[in-house]
N, CA, C and O of each residue as an XYZ file, in Angstrom:
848
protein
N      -7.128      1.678      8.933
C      -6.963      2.205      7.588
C      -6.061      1.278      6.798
O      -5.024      0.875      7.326
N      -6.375      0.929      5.617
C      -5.560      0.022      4.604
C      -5.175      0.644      3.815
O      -6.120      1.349      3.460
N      -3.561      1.076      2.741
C      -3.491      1.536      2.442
C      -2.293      1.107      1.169
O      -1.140      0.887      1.540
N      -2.601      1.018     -0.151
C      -1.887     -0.002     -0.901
C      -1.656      0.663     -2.139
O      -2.461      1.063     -2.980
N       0.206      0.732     -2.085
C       0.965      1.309     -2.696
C       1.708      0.326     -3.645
O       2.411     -0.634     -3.329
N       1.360      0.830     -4.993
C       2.149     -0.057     -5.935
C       2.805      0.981     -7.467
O       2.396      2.098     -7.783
N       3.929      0.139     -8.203
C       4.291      1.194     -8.619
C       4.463      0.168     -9.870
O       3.621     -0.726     -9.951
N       5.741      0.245    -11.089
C       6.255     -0.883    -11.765
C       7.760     -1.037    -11.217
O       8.372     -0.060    -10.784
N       8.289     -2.260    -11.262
C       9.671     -2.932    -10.431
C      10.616     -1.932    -10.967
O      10.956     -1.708    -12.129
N      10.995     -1.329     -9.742
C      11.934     -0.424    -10.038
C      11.870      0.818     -9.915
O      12.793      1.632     -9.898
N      10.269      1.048     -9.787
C      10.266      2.668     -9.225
C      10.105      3.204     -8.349
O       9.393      4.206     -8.285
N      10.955      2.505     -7.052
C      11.347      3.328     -6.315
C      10.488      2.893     -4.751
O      10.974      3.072     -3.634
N       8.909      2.203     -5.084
C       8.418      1.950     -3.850
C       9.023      1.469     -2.310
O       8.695      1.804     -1.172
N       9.875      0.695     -2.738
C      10.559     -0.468     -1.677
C      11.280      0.872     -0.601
O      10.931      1.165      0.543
N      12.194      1.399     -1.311
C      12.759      2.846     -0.431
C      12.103      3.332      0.128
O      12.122      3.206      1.352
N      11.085      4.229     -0.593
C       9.635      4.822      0.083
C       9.141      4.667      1.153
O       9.132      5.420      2.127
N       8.631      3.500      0.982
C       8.073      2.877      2.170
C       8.675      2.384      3.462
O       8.171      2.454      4.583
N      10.276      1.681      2.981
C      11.119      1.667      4.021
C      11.450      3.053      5.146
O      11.824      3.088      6.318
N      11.119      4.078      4.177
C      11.405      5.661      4.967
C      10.237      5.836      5.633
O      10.093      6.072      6.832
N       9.149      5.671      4.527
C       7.956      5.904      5.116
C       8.116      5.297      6.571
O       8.467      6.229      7.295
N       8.031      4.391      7.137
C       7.577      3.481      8.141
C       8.361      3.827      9.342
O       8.045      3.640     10.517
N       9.597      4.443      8.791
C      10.501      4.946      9.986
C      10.479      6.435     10.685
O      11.006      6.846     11.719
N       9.397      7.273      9.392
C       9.020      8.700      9.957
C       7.354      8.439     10.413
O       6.876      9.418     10.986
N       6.604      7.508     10.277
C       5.563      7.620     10.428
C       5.306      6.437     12.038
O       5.829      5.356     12.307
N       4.411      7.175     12.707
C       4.076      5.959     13.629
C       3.083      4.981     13.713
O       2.516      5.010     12.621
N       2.719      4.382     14.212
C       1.928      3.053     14.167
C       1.604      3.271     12.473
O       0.488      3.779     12.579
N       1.738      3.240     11.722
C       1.574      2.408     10.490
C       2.578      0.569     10.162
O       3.801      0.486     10.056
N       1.810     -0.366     10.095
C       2.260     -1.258      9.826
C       2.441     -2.180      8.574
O       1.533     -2.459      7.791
N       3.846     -2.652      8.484
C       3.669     -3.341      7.047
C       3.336     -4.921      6.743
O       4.072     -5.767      7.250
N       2.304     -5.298      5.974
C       2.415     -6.392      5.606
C       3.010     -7.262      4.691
O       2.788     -6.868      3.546
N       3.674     -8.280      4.727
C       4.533     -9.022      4.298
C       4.181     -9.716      3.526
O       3.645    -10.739      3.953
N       4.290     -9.539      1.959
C       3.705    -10.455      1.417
C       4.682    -11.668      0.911
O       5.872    -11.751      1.212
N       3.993    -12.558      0.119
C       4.575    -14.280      0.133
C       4.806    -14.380     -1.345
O       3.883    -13.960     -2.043
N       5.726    -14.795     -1.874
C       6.236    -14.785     -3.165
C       7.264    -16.116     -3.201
O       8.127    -16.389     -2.367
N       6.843    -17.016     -4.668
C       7.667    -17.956     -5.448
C       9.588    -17.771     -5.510
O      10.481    -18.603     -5.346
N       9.626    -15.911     -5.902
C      10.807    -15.480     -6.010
C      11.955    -16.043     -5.661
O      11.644    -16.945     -4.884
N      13.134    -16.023     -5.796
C      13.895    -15.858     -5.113
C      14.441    -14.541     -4.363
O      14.228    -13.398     -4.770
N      15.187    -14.872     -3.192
C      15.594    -13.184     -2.676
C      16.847    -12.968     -3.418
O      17.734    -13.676     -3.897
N      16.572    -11.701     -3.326
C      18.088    -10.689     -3.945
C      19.224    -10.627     -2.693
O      19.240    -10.874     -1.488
N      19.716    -10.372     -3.236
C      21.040    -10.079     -1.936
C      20.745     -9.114     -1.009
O      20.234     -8.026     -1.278
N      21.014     -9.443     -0.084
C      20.084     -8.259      0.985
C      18.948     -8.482      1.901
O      18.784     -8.032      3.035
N      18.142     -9.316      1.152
C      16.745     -9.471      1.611
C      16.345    -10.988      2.431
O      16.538    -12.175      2.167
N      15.787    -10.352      3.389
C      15.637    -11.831      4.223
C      13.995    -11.991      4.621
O      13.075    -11.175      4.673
N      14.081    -13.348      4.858
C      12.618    -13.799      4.962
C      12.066    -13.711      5.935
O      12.623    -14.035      6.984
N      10.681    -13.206      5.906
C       9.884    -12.626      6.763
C      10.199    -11.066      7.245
O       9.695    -10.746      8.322
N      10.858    -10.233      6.658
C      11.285     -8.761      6.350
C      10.755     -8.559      5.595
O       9.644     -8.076      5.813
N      11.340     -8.873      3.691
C      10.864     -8.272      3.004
C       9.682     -9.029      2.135
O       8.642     -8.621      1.619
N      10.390    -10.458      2.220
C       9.086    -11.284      1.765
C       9.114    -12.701      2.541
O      10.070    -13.145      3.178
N       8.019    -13.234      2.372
C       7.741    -14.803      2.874
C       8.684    -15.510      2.149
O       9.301    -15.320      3.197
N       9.427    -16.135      1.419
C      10.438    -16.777      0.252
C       9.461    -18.552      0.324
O       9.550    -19.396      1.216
N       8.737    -18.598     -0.758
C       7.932    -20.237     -0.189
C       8.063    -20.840     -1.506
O       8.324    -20.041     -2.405
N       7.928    -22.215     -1.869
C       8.037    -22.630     -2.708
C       7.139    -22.405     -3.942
O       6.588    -21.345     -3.646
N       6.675    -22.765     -5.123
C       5.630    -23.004     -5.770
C       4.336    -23.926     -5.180
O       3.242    -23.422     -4.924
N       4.565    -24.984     -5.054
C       4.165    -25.926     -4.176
C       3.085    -25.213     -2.725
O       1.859    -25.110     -2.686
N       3.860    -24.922     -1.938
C       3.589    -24.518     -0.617
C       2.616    -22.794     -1.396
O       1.823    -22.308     -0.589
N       2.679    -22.327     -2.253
C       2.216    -20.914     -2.755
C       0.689    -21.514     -2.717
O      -0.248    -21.399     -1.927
N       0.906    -22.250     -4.026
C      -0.674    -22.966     -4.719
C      -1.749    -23.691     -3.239
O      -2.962    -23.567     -3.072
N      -0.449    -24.629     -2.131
C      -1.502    -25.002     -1.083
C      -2.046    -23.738     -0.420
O      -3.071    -23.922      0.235
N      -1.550    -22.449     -0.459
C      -2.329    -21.878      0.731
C      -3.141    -21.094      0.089
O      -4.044    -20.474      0.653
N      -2.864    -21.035     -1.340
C      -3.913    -20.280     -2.180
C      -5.342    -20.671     -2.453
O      -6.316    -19.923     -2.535
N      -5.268    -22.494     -2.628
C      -6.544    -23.092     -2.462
C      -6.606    -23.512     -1.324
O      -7.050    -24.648     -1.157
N      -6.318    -22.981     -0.564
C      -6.979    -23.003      1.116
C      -7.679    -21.489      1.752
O      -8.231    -21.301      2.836
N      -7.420    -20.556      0.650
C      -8.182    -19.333      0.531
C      -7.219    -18.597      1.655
O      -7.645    -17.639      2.301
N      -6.156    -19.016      1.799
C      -5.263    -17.912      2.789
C      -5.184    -16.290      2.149
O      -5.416    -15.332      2.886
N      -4.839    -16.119      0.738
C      -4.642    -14.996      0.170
C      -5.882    -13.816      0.154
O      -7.057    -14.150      0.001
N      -5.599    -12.852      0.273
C      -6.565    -11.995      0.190
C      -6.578    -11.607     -1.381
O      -7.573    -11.452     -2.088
N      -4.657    -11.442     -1.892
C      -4.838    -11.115     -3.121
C      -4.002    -12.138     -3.704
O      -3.210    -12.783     -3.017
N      -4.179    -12.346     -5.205
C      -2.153    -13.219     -5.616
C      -2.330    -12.913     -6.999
O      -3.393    -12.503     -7.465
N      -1.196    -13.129     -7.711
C      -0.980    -12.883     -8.654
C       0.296    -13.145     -9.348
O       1.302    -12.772     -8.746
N       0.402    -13.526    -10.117
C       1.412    -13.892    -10.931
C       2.243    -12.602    -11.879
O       1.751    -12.014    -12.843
N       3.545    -12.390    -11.324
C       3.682    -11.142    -11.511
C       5.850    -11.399    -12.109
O       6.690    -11.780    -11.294
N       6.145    -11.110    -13.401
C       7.056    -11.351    -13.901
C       7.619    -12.791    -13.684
O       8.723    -13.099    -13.235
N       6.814    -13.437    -14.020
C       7.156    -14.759    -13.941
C       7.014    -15.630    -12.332
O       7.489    -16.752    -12.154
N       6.314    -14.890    -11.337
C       6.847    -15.388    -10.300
C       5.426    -14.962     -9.459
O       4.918    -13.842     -9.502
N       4.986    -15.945     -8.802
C       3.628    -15.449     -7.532
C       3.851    -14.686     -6.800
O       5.025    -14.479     -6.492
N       2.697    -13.881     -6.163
C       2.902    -13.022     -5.181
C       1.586    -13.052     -3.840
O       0.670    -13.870     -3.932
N       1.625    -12.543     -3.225
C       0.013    -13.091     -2.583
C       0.468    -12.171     -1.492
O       1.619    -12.253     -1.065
N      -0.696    -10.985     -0.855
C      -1.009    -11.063      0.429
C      -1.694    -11.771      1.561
O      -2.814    -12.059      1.139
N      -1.587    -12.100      2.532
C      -2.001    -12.896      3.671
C      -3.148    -12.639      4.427
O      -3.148    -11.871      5.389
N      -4.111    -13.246      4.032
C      -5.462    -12.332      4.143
C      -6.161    -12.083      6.139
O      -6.954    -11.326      6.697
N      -5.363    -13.101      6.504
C      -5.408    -13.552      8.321
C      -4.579    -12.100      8.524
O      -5.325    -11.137      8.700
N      -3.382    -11.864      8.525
C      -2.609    -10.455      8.936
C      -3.461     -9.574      8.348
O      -4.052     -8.978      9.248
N      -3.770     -9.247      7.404
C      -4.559     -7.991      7.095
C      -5.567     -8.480      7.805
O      -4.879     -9.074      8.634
N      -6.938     -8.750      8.213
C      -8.130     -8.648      8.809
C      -7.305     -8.588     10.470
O      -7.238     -7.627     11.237
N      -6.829     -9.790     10.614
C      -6.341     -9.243     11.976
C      -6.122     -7.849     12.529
O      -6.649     -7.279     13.483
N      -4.941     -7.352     11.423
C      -4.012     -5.770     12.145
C      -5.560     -4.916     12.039
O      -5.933     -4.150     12.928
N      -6.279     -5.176     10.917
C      -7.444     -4.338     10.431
C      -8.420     -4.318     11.679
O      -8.779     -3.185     11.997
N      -8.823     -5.162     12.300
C      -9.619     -5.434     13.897
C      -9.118     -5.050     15.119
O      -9.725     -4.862     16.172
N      -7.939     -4.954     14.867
C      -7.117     -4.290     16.323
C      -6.899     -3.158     15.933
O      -5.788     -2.736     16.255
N      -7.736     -2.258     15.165
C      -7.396     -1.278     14.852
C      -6.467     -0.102     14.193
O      -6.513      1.125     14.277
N      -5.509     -1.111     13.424
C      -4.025     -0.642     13.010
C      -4.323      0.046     11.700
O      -5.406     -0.155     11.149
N      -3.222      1.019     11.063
C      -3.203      1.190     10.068
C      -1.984      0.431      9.220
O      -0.836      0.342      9.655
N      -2.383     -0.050      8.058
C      -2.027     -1.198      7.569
C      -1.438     -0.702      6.038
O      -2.084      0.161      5.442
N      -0.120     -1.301      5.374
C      -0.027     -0.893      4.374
C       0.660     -2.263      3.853
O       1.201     -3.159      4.501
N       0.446     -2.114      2.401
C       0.504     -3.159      1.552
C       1.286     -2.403      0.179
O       1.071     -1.329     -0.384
N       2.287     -3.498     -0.065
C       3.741     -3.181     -1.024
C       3.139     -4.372     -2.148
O       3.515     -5.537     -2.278
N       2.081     -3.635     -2.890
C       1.663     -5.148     -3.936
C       1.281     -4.411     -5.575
O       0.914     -3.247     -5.735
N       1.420     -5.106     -6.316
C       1.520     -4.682     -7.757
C       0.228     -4.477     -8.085
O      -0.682     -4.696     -7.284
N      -0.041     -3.859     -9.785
C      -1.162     -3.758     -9.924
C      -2.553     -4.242    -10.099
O      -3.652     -3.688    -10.070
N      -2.063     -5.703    -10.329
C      -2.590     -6.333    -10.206
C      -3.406     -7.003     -8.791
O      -4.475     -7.582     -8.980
N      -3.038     -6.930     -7.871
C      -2.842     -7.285     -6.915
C      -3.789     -6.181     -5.982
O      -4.621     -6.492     -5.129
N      -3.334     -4.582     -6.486
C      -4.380     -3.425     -5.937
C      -5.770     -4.013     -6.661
O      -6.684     -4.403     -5.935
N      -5.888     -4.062     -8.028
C      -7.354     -3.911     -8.462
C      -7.786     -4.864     -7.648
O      -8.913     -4.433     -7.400
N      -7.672     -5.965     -6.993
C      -7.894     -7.319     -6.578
C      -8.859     -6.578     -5.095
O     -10.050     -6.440     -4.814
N      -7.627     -6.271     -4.489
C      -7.654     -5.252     -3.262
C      -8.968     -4.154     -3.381
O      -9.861     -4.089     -2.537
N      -8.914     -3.575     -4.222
C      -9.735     -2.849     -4.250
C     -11.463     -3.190     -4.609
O     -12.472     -2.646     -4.162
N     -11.295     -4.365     -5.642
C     -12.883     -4.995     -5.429
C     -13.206     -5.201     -4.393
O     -14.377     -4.899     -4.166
N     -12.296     -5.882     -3.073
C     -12.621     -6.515     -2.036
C     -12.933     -5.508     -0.920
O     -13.822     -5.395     -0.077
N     -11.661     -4.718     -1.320
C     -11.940     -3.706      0.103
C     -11.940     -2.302     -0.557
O     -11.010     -1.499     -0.488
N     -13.138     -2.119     -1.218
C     -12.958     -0.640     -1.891
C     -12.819      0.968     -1.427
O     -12.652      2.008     -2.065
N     -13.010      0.577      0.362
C     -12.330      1.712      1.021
C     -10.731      1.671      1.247
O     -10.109      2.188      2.176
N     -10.447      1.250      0.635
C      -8.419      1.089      1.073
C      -8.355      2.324      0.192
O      -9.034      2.547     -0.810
N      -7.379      3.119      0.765
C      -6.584      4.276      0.319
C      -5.417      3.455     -0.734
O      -4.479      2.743     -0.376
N      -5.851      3.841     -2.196
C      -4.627      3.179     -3.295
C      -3.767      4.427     -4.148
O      -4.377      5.316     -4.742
N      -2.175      4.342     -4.109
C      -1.407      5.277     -4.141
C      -0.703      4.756     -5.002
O      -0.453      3.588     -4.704
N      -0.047      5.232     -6.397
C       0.508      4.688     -7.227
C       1.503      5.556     -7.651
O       1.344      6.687     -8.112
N       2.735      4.844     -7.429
C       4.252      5.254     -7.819
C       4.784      5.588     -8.887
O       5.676      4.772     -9.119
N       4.714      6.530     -9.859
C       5.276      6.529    -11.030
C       6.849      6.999    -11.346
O       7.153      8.064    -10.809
N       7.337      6.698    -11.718
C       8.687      6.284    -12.427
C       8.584      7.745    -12.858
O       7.433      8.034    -13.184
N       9.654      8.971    -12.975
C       9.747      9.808    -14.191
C       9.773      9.690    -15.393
O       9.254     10.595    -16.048
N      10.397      8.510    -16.117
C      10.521      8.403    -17.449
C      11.132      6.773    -17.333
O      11.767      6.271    -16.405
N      10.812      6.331    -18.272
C      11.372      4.967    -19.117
C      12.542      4.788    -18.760
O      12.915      3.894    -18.000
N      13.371      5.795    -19.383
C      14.835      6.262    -19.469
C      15.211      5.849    -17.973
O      16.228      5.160    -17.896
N      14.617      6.125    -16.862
C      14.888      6.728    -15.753
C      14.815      5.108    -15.374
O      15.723      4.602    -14.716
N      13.836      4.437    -15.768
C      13.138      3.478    -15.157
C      14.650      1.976    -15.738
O      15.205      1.021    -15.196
N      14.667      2.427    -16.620
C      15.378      1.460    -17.363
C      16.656      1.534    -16.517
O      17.023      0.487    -15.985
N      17.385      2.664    -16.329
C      18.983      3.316    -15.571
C      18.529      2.190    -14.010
O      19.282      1.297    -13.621
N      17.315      2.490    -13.410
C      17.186      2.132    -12.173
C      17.252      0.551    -12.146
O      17.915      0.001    -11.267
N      16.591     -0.165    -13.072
C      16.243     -1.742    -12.990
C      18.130     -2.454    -13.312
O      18.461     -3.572    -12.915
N      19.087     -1.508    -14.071
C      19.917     -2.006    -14.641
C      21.091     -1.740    -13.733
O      22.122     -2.408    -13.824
N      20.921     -0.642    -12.745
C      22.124     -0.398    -11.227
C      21.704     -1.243    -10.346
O      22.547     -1.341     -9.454
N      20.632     -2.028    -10.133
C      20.508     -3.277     -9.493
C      21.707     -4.149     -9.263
O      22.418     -4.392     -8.288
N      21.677     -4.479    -10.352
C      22.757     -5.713    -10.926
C      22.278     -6.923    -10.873
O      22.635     -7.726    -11.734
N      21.183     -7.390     -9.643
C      20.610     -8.334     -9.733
C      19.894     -9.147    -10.338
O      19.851    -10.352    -10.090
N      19.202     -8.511    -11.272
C      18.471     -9.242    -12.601
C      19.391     -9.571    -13.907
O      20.385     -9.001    -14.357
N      18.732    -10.614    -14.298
C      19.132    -10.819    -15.652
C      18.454    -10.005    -16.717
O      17.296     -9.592    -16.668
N      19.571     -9.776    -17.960
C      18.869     -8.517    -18.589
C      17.459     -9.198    -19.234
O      16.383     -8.607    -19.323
N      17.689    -10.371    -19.592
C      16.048    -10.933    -20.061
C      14.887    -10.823    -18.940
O      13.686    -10.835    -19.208
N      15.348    -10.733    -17.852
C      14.407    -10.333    -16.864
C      14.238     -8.953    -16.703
O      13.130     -8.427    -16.601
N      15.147     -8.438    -16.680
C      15.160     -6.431    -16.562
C      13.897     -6.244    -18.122
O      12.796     -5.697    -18.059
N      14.481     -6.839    -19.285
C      13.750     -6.304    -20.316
C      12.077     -7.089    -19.858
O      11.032     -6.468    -20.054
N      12.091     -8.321    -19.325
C      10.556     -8.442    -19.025
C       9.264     -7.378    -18.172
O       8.105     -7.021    -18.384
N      10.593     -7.137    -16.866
C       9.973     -5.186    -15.925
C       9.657     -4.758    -16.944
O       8.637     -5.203    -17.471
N      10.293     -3.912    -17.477
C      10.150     -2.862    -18.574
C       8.688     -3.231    -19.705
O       7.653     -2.566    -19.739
N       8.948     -4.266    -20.416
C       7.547     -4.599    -20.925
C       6.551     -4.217    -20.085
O       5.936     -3.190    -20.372
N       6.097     -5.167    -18.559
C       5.222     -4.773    -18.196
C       5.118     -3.335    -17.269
O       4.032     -3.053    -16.764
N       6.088     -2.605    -17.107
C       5.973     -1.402    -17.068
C       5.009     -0.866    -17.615
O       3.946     -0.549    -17.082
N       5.313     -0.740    -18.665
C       5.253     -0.103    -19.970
C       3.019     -0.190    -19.877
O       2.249      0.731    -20.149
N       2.670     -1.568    -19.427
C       1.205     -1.256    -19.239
C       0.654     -1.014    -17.699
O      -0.418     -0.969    -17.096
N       1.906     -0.902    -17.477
C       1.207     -0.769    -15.530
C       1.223      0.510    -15.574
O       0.323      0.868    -14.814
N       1.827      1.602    -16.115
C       2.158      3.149    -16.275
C       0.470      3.661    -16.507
O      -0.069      4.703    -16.134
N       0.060      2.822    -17.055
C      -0.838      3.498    -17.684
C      -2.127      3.310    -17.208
O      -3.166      3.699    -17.741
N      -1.967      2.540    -15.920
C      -3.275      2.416    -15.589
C      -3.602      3.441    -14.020
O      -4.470      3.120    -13.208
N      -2.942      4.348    -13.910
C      -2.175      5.237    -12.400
C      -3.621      5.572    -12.396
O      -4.050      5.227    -11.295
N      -4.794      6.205    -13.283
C      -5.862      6.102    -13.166
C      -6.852      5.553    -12.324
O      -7.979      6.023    -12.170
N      -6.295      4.324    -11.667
C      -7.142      3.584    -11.070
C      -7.338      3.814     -9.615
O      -8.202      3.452     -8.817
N      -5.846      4.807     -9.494
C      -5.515      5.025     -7.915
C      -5.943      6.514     -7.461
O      -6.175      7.419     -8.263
N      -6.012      6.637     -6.055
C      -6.419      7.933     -5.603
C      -5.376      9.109     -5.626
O      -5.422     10.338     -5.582
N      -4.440      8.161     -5.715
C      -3.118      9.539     -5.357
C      -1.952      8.830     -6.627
O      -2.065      7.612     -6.772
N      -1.051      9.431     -7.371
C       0.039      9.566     -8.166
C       0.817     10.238     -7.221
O       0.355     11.134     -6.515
N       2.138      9.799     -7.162
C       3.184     10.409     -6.713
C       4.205     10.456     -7.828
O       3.847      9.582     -8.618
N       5.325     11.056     -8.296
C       5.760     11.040     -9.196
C       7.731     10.977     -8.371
O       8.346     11.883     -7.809
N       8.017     10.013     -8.565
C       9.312      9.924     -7.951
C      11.092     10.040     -8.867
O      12.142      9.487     -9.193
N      10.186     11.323     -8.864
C      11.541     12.318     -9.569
C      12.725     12.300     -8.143
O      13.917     12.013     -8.252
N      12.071     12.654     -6.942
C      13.272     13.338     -5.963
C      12.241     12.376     -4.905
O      11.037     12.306     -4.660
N      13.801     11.542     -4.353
C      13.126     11.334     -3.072
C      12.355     11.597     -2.123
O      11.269     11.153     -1.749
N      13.251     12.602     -1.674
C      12.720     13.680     -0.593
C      11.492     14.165     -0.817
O      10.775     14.420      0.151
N      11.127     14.336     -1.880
C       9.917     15.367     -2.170
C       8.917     14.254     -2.505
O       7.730     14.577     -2.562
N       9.335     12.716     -2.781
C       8.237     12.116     -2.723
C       8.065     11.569     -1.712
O       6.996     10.961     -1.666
N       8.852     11.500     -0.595
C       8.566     10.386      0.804
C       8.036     11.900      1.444
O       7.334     11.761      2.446
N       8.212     12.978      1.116
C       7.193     13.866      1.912
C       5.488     14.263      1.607
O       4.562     14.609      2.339
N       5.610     14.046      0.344
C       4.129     13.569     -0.725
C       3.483     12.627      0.495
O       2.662     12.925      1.363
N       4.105     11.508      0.249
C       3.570     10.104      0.870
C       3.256      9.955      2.514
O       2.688      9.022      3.082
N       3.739     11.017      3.009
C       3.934     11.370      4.222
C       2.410     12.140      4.456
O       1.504     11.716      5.172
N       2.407     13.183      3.774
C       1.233     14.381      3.548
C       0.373     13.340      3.603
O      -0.024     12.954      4.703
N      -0.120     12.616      2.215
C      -1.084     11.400      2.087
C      -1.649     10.771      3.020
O      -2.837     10.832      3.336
N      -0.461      9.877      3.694
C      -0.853      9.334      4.882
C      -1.435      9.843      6.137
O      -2.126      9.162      6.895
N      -1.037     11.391      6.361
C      -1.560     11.986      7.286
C      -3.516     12.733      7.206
O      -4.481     13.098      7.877
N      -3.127     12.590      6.220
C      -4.470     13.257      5.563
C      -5.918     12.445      5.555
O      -7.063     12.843      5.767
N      -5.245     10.807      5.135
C      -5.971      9.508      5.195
C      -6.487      9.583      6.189
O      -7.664      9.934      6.269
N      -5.552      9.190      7.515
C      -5.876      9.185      8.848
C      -6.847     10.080      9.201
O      -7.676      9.540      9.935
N      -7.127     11.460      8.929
C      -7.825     12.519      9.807
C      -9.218     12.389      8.809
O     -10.216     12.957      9.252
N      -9.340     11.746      7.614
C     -10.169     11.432      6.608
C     -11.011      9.766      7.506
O     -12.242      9.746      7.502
N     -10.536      8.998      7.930
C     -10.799      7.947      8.990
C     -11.307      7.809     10.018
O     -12.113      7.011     10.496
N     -10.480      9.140     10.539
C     -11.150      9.417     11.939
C     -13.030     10.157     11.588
O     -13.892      9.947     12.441
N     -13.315     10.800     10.552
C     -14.615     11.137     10.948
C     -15.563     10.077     11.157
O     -16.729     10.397     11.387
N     -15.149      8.519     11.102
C     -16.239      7.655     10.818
C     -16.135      6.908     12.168
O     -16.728      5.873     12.470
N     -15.514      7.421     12.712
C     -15.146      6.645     14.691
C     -15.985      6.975     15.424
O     -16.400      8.128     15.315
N     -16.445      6.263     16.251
C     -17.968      6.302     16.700
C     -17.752      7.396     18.188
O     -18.664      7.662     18.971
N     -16.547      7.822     18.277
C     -16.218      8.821     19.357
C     -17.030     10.411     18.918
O     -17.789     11.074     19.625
N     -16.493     10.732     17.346
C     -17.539     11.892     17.000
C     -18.193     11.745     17.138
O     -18.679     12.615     17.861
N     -19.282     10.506     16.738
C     -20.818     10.752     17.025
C     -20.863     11.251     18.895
O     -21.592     12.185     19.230
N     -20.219     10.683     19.684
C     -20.317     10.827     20.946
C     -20.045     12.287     21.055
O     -20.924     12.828     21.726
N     -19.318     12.947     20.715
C     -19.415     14.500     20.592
C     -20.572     15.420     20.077
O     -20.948     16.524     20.471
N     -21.136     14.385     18.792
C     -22.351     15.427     18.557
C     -23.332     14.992     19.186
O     -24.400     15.563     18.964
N     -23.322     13.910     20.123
C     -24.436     13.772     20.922
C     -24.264     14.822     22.244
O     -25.249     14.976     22.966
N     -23.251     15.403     22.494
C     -23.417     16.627     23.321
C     -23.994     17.554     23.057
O     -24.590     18.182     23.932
N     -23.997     17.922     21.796
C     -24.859     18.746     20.944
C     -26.551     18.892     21.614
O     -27.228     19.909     21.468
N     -26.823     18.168     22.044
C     -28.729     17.833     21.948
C     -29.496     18.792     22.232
O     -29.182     19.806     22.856
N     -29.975     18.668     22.029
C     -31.530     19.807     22.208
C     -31.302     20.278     23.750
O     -30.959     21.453     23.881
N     -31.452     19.507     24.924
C     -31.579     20.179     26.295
C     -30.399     20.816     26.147
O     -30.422     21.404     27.228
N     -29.207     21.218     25.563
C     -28.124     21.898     25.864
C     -28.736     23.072     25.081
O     -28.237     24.097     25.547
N     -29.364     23.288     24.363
C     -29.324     24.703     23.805
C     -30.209     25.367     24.240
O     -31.268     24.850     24.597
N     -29.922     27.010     24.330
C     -31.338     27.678     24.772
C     -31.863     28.134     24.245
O     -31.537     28.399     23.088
N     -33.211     28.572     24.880
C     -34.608     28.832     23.938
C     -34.255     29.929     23.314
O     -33.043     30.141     23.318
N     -34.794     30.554     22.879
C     -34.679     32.007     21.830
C     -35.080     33.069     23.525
O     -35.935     33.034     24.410
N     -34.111     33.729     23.258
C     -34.298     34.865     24.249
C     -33.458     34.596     25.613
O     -33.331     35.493     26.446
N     -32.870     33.252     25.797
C     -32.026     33.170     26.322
C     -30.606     33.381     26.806
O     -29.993     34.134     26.049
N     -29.979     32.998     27.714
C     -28.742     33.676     27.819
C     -28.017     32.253     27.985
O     -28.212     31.530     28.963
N     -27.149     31.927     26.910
C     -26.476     30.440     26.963
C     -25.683     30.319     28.442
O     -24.737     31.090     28.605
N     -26.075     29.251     29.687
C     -25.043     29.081     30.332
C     -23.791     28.291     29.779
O     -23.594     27.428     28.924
N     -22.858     29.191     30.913
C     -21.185     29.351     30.618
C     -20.649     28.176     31.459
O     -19.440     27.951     31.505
């Protein structure tokens, strides 16, 4: 199962999912590769790949990316070898990528479960990007611009979560995920092996007495 959660910078996904991953089992995260620099805190190959411009563009025209995108000034790309891989060994797989990046996702793999994070309010959104501390405010005010059209496209996704209260949204996201899974399982070739118990010589004729 693939499953790709995106929100606008700042609302809240990165937490989410960090919780998510620690109440949920075998779900795995993929790491995506970004121009960025890291914030304080964040180390490479955790939260992102940290690669140059340079080294971005070679693996992009070498068709490594599944998705990329240029996203507040800065590339982003999932790793298209880890996703098909975890995806063949059977894993359930989740992806921390913008909106751009889902629609991408979603032409390609239009069964991925897509879940979109919304911010309560502007207000809310603005308080959150600015207790960072890490951005520059010409960068905080660039989020916010494109906020402002990523909000509006939640349409595109199967599920809205609305991240007023933690708690009540990492249990949303929780529900979701569980729901996905048992939504997955009907297409595993083990049911069919169950309704092939079903068959005709098992049932009895009319007037019969079913053996027990």
């Amino acid at each position: 199962m693939l499953v790709v959660v995106s929100s606008p910078s700042g609302g809240g996904k990165s937490t989410l999912l960090s919780r998510l991953l620690k109440s949920v089992d075998n779900l795995y995260y993929s790491v995506s590769y970004t121009t960025r620099p890291p914030r304080p805190g964040e180390r490479h190959g955790e939260h992102y790949y940290f690669v140059s411009p340079d080294d971005f563009e070679r693996m992009r025209e070498h068709g490594e990316f599944l998705e990329s995108a240029l996203v507040h000034g800065h590339f982003y790309g999932t790793h298209r070898k880890f996703v098909e891989t975890r995806l063949e060994q059977g894993h359930d797989l989740i992806l921390d990528i913008d909106v751009q990046g889902a629609e991408s996702v979603a032409n390609i793999m239009p069964e991925a479960t897509r879940i979109f994070i919304m911010p309560p309010s502007y207000e809310v959104l603005r308080q959150r990007l600015c207790a960072r501390g890490s951005d520059h405010p010409q960068t905080i005010a660039r989020r916010l611009r494109n906020a402002t059209q990523e909000v509006r496209r939640f349409r595109e996704f199967h599920y809205v979560i609305v991240n007023d209260d933690l708690e009540r949204a990492l249990h949303s996201l929780i529900c979701i995920i569980t729901a996905e899974r048992e939504r997955w399982r009907l297409s595993e070739k083990w049911l069919e092996a169950i309704v092939d118990t079903f068959d005709a010589e098992s049932l009895p004729l009319e007037g019969e007495t079913p053996k027990l």
